[in-house]
N, C-alpha and C positions, 0 to 999 in steps of 0.2 A: 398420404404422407408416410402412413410406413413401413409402406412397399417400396420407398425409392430412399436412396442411399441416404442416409444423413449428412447433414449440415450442421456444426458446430460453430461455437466462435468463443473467443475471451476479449472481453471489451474491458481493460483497465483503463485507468484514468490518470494520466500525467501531471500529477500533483504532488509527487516526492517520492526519495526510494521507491525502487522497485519489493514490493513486498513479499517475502515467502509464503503468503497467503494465497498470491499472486499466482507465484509457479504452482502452488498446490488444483487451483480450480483449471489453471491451465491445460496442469498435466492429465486431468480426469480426462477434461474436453479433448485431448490430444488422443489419449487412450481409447477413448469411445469411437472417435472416427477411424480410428485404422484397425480396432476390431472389427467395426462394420464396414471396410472399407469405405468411411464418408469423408467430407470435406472438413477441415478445421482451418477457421479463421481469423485473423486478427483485425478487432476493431478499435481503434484509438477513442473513448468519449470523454472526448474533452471541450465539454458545454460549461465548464465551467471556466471564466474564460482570466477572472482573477487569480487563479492559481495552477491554471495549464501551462505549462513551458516545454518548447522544444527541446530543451536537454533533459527533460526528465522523461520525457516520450522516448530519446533518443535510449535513455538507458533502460527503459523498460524493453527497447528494440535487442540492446545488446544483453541484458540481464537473460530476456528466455531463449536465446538465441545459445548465450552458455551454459542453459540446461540443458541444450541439445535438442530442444521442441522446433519443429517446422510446419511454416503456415501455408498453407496454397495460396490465400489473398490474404493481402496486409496493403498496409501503407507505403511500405518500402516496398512491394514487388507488384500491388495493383490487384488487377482481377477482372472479371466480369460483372462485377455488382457495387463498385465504386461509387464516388470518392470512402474510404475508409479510415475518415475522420470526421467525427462531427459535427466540425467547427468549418468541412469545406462540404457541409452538406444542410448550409442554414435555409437553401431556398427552399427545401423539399417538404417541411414538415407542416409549415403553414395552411394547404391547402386540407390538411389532413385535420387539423384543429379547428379550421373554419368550417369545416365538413361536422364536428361534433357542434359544434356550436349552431346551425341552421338545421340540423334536427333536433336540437332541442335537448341535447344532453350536456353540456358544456354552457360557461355562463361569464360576464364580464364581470371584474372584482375592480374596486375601485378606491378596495381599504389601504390606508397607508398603513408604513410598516411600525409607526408610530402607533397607530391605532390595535395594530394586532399584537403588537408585544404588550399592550395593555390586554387585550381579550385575553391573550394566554397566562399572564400574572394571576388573574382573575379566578382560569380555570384552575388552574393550579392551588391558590388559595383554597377553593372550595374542591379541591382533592378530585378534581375531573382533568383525565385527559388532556392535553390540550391540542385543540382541530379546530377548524372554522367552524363556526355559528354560524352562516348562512345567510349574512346580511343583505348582500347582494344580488341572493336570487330572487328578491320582493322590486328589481329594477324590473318599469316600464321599458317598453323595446325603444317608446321615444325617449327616454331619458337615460338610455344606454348609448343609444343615437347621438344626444347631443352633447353628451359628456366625451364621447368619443374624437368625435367634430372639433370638439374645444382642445383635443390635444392635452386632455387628462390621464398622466400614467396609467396604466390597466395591464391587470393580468387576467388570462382565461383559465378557470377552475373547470374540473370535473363535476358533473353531477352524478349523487350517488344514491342508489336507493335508498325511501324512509325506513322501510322494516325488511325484514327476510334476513339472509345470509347467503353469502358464495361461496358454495358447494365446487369442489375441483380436487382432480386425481394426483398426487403428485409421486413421481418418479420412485421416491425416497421412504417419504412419508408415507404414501397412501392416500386415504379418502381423509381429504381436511375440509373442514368447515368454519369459517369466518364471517360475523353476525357484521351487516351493513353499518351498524352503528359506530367500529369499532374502525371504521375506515374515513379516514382522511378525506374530504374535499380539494384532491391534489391540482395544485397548480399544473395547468399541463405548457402553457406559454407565460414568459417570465416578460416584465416590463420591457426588455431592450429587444424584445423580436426574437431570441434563442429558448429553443422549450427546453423544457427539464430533462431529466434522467429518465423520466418515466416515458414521458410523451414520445422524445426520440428511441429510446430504446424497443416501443415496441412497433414503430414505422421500422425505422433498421433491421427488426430481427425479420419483419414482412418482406421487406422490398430485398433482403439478401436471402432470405428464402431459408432462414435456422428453422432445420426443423424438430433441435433439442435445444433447449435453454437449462443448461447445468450452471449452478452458483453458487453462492454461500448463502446457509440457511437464514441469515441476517436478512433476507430478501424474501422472506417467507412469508412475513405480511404486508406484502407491496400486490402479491398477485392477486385479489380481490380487483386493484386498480387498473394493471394490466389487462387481466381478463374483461371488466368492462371499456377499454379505449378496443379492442380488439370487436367487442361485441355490437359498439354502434361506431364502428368502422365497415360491417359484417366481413371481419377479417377471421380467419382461421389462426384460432390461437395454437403454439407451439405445446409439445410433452415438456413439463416443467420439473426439475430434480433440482432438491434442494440439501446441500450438503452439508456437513457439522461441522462448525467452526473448527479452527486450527485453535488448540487452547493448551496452555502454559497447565505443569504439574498439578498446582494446585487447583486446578480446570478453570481459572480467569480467561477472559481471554487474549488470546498473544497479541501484545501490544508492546510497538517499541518502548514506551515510559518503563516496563518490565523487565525486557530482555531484549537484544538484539532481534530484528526482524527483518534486515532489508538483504533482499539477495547478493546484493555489493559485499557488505559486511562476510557474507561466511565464504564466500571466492578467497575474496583477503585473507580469512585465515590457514586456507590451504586445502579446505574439502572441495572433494572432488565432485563434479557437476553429479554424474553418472552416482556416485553413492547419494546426494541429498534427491534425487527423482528414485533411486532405490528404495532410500527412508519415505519420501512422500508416497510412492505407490504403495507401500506398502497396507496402507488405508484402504484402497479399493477392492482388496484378493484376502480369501482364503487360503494360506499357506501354515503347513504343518511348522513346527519349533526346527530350525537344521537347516531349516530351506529358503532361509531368508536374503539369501546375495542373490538380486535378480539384475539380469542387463533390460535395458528397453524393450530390447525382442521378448524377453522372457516376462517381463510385467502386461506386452499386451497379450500373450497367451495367456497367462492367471485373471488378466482385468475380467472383473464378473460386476457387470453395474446393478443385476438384479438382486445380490446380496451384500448392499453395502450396510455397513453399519452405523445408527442415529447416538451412538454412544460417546461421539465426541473424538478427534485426532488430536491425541495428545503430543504435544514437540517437544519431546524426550533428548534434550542435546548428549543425554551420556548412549543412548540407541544410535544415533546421529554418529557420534564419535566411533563407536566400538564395526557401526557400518563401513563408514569412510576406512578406519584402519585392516577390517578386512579387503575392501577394496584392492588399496593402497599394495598391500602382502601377495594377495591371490590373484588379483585381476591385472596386474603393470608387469610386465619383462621388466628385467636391469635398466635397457634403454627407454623405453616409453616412461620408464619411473625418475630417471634423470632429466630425460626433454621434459616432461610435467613440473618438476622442480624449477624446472629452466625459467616454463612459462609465469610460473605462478609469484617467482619473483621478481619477473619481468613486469608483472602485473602496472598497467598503470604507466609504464618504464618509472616504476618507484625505486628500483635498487640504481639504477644509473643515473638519475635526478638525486638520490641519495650521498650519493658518491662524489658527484660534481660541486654539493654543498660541504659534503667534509673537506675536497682539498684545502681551504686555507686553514683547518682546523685540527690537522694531522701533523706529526714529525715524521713517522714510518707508519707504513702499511699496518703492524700490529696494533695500532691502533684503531682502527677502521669499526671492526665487529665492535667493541662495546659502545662506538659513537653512532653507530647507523643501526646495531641492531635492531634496536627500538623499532626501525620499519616494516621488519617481517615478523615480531612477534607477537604468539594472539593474545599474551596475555602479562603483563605487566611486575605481576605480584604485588600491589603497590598497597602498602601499611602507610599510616599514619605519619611512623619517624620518618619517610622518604621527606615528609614535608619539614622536620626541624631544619632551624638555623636559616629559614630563608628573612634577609635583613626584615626587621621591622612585622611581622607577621607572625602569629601566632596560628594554630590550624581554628579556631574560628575565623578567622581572618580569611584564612589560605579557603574553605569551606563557602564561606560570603561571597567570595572573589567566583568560583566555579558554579554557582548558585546563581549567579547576575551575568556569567557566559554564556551558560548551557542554555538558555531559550534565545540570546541574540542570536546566536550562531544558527541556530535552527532555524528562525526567521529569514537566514541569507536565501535570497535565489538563485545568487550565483557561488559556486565553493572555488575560488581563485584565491591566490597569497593577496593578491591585490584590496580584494573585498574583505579579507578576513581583516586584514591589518586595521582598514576604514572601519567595519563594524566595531572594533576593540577598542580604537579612540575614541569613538564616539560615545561608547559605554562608559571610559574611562572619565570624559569629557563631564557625561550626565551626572557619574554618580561621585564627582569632586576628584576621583585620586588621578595621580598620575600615572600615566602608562606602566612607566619601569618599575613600578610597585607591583602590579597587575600580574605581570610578565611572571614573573617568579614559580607560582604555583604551579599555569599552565604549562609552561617547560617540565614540572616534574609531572604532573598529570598524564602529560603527551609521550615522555620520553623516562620516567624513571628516575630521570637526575638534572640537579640542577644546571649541567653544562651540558648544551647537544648542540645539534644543527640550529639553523636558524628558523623561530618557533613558526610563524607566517609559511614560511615556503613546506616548512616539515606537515603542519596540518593540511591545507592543501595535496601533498603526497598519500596521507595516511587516508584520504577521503571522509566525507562526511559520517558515514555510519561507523568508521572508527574512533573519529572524533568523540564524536555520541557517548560510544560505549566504554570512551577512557576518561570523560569527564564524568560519567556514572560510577565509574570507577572509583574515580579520585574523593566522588560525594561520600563513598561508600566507607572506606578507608578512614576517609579526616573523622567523618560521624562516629564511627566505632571508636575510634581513637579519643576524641572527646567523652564519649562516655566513660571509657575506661578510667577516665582520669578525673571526671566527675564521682564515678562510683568508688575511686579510690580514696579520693578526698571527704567522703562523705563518712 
């Protein structure tokens, strides 16, 4: 393994925005193959089959695509080690779980889900852990037999050794050590026929022949698990790197309830692909203070994966900013800096759908900017007074109102004017008021003032991760605002 070129891949999962954590593990794995001249691939896992969608596949297709990362095999272009999606590679894994299973490592579970959210109450009360208890491995092979027969749900678990620990080198880390006790009895086959994360990931990472598994450190204590399906498969496990979360100033980690995090979101605001893989690389290399503008070419010449650092990548947006604007200055001719403009508020075709909405709401053209700028702005300034005088509301009101949207809307699977308008009645519906009550806030929330384009078609244009970020906004605003006026009164 490695003597012959390497084999990379990023397997995200099509579950929502495309995340900047996303491009972060992307871009190492991108980085590592074409220092060593290997393969980097794109693998779709999407086993989870309640919350996979082909539009969010689709924009994780186009989100690393605008970072400028390219894959040898994907989904959209194929390969020699196909299908390269989960969900069209359900027949493959079975043979391999039944193979754990008739040697004797693997086991049928029979507990319902009733029963286990009672075991883990349990452990929990009593300040343990919670992981299966083992019940299941006291079945008879006849009374696994006939429960089976009977057409009783079952899932197939891992067996894991009683004592010891899993000793393994990792990339990053080094020599880690992980006590058996401390490892899960992982389901490796889920009730409906489709195996897990675990199960498929390390058939895939076999049968496409990865011969680095780079990730987020979050995955640090899954390899105990991996390493044994690997070991009574007598499969050659992969070189494992494990890398340090992407984590917010005050080292939380970066999560959208926090802060923006989806790669949609920061296009939108006008950073340039090429500066945020400048800012993300910049994690992997040794670079002196001065030397910090690097193009792609120049980041895989610095990529040095044998001195990465376990100290945490922190997502510095004023680093980010001061990046992008170098960019922006030093790296764009006059012309490439106007086509860029061009694109970016093409984005979406949001400025032309913009525009088609304000004609019946224009006298002249001067008009236009203060009613559509709203679309290409990143940032609102929005206080409190933006919310006086809307009929009948007060900003706890206006605050309640954006409190009982901001998880509908996140709930949508589809972000159409269509859908939004349906989710908003029906919230309206549930929680007694009337729509046109409703409406007031989000107009300023979305747009800054109480008169704009029409509010359905305008969210839809601004996309979902600006949604997000403007109703966070707006939380943020009304709360201060409220206080202030609390602490005045007091």
């Amino acid at each position: 393994m490695a003597n012959s070129a390497p084999r990379v891949r990023i397997a995200p999962s099509p579950t929502g925005e495309p995340h900047v954590g996303t491009a972060y593990i992307a871009l190492f794995n991108y980085l590592f193959a074409k220092k060593h001249g290997g393969t980097f691939v794109l693998r779709i896992e999407d086993t989870d089959a309640t919350r996979s969608t082909a539009e969010y596949e689709q924009k994780v297709l186009d989100a690393l695509k605008w970072c400028g990362l390219e894959w040898s095999e994907g989904p959209d272009i194929g390969g020699g080690y196909g299908p390269y999606r989960q969900s069209e590679r359900k027949h493959i894994y079975r043979p391999y779980v039944d193979r754990i299973v008739q040697n004797g490592h693997g086991f049928h579970c029979f507990c319902t889900p009733q029963r286990l959210d009672e075991m883990r109450a349990e452990q929990r009360a009593a300040g343990k852990p919670p992981k299966y208890d083992g019940r299941c491995l006291s079945l008879t092979a006849e009374e696994v037999t006939s429960r089976v027969e009977a057409g009783e749900p079952h899932v197939i678990r891992l067996k894991i050794p009683a004592e010891g620990s899993c000793k393994f080198t990792d990339g990053v880390y080094g020599e880690v050590e992980i006590p058996w006790d401390a490892v899960d009895m992982q389901v490796l086959l889920k009730a409906d026929g489709m195996p897990t994360y675990h199960m498929a990931n390390v058939v895939d990472d076999h049968l496409m022949k990865i011969t680095h598994v780079a990730r987020g450190e979050e995955w640090l204590a899954s390899v105990p698990k991996h390493i044994l399906i690997y070991q009574y498969l007598d499969l050659e496990p992969p070189v494992f790197m494990h890398l340090s979360l992407m984590r917010n100033a005050d080292k939380s980690k970066l999560s959208k309830r926090k802060n923006p995090t989806s790669i949609p979101y920061y296009a939108s605001l006008g950073y340039l692909p090429e500066a945020l893989m400048n800012f993300l690389g910049l994690f992997f290399i040794q670079i002196a203070e001065g030397e910090e503008l690097l193009d792609m070419d120049e980041l895989i010449t610095q990529f040095d994966p044998e001195n990465l650092s376990k100290a945490g990548a922190i997502f510095d947006i004023q680093k980010l900013d001061w990046l992008n604007g170098r960019w922006l200055r030093e790296k764009l001719g006059e012309e490439e800096f106007l086509a860029r403009v061009q694109d970016w508020a093409m984005q979406g075709d949001r400025l032309m759908s913009g525009l088609k909405l304000a004609q019946t709401r224009v006298q002249k053209f001067g008009e236009l900017p203060d009613l559509t700028g709203f679309l290409l702005k990143s940032d609102l300034g929005l206080k409190a007074a933006h919310f006086d005088g809307l009929k009948k509301l007060d900003h706890a009101a206006c605050l309640e109102i954006i409190r009982e949207v901001a998880p509908a809307l996140e709930a949508l699977p589809d972000w159409t004017a269509e859908a939004i308008e349906s989710a908003l009645r029906e919230l309206a519906e549930s929680s007694g008021r009337k729509l046109r009550i409703m409406l007031p806030p989000l107009f300023v929330a979305m747009s800054g003032s109480a008169r704009s384009l029409p509010l359905f078609d305008s969210m839809a244009i601004l996309g979902r991760a600006m949604v997000r970020q403007r109703l966070k906004q707006a939380d943020i605003a009304l709360k201060a605002g409220i206080d202030a006026a609390q602490a005045n009164n007091g």
